[in-house]
C-alpha positions as CSV (number, residue, x, y, z in Angstrom):
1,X,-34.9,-21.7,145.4
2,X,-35.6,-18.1,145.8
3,X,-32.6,-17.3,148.0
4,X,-29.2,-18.6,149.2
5,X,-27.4,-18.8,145.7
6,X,-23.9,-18.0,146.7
7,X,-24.1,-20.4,149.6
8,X,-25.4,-22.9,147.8
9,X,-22.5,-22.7,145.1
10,X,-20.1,-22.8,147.3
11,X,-21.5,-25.8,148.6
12,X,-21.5,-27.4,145.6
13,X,-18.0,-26.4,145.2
14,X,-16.8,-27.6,148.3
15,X,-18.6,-31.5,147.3
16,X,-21.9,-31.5,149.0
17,X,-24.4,-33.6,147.2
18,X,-27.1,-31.8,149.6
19,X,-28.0,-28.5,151.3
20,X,-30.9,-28.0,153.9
21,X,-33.3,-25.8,152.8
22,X,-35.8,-24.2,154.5
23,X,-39.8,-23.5,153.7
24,X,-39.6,-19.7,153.6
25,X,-43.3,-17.6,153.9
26,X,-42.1,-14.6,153.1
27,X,-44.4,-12.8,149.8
28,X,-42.7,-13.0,147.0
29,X,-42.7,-10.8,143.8
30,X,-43.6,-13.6,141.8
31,X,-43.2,-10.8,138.3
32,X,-39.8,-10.0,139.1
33,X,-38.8,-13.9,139.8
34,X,-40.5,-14.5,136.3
35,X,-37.8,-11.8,135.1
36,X,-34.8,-13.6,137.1
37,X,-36.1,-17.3,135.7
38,X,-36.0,-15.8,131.9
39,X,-32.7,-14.6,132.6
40,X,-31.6,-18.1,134.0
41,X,-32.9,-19.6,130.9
42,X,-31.2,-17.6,128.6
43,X,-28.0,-18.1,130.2
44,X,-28.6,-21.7,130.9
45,X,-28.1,-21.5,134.2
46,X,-30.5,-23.9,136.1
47,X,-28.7,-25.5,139.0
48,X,-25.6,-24.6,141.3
49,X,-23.1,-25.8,138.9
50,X,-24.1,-23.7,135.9
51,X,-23.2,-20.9,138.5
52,X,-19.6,-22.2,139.5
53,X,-17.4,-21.3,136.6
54,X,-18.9,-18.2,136.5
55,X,-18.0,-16.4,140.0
56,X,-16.7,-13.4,139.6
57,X,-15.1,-10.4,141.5
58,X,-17.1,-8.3,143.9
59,X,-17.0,-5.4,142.0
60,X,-17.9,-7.4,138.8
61,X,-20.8,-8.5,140.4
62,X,-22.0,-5.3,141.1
63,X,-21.8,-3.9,137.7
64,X,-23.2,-7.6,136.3
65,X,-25.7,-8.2,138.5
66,X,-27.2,-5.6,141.3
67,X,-27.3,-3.3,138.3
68,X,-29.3,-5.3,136.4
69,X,-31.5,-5.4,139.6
70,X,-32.2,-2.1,140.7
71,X,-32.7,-1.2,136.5
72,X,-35.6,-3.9,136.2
């Protein structure tokens, strides 16, 4: 999944067992998903429900997370 992780969370979250997903052509960056996957591992985070006790405020994920972005 290279998109659609706050949807799919709250999915998870609100008892699906399944989400559609969708074949998506767009070109990737396949050295900045390498980045994103190392974080994931590091974090154990490697399916919606490592995500869901970790939600956090707006602002928080700002700081947390599009930082961390736009500084790789």
């Amino acid at each position: 999944m290279t998109d659609g992780y706050t949807r799919v969370v709250a999915a998870y979250l609100a008892g699906w067992d399944t989400v559609p997903v969708y074949w998506d052509a767009d070109e990737l960056d396949m050295h900045t998903y390498a980045i994103d996957i190392n974080w994931c591992d590091e974090e154990h985070i490697h399916c919606p429900a490592d995500l869901a006790g970790r939600i956090v405020p707006h602002k928080d994920y700002e700081r947390l997370w599009r930082k961390r972005c736009m500084e790789m």
